[in-house]
C-alpha positions in Angstrom: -7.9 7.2 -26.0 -6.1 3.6 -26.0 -5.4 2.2 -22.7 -3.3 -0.7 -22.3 -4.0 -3.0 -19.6 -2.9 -6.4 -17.5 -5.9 -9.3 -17.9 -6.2 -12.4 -15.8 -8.2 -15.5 -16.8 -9.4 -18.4 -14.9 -11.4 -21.6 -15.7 -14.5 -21.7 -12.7 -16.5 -24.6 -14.0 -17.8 -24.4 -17.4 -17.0 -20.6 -18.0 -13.9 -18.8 -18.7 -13.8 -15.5 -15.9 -11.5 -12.8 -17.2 -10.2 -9.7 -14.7 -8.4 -6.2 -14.5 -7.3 -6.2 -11.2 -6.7 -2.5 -11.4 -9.5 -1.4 -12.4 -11.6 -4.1 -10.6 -14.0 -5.2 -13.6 -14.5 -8.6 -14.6 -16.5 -10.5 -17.2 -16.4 -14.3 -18.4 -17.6 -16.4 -21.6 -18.1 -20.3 -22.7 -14.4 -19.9 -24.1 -11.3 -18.1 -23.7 -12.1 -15.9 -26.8 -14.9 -14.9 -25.3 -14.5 -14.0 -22.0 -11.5 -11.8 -23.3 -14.3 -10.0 -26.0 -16.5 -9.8 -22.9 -13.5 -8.6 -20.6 -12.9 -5.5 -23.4 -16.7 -5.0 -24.0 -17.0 -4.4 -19.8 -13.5 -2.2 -19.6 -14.8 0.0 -22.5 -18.4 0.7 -20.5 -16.8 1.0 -17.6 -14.4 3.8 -19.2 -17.2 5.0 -20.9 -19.1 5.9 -17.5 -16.2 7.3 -16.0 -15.6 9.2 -18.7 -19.4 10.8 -18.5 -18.8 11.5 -14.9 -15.8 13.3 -15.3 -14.1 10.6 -13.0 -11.6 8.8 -16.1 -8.2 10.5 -15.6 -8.5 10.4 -11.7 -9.5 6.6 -11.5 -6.7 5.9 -14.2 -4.2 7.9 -12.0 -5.2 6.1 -8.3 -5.1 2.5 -10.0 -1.3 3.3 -11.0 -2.0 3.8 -14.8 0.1 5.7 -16.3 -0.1 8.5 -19.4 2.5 9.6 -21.9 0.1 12.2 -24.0 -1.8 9.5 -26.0 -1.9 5.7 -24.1 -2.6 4.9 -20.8 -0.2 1.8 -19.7 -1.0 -0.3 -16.2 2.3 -0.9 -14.6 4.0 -3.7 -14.4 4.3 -5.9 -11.8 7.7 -6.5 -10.6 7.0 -10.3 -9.6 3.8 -12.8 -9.7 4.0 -15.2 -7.0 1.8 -17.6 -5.4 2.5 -17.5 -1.7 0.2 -19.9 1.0 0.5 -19.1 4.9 -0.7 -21.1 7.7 
């Protein structure tokens, strides 16, 4: 199965932090190489398990994945904004 998916990194002190806000798993590392080796390590277990629970398509489908017959695709956001209030 290949799954293609939307990462997000951010510099929080010393560590790179890394995210898949669809799926809600996040890792980090010392450098931006890393965290994103550590981001794929955590998606892949984190497939994994759903996988062994029988839970993979379903959690692919109700994060807004998408499946053509052989690669899952995140959707893509229309816009990225940062918006304030107050």
């Amino acid at each position: 199965m290949k799954l293609v998916f939307r990462a997000e990194f951010f510099r929080e002190g010393e560590f790179y932090v890394g995210i898949v806000p669809e799926l809600d798993v996040s890792s980090f590392g010392k450098s931006l190489e890393e965290a994103r080796a550590s981001l794929k390590e955590a998606v892949e277990a984190f497939l994994e398990e759903c996988e062994a629970m029988g839970t993979l398509e379903e959690v692919l489908q109700e994060a807004g994945f998408t499946h053509d017959g052989h690669i899952w695709s995140a959707r893509s956001p229309l816009a990225t904004e940062i918006l304030s209030v107050g």
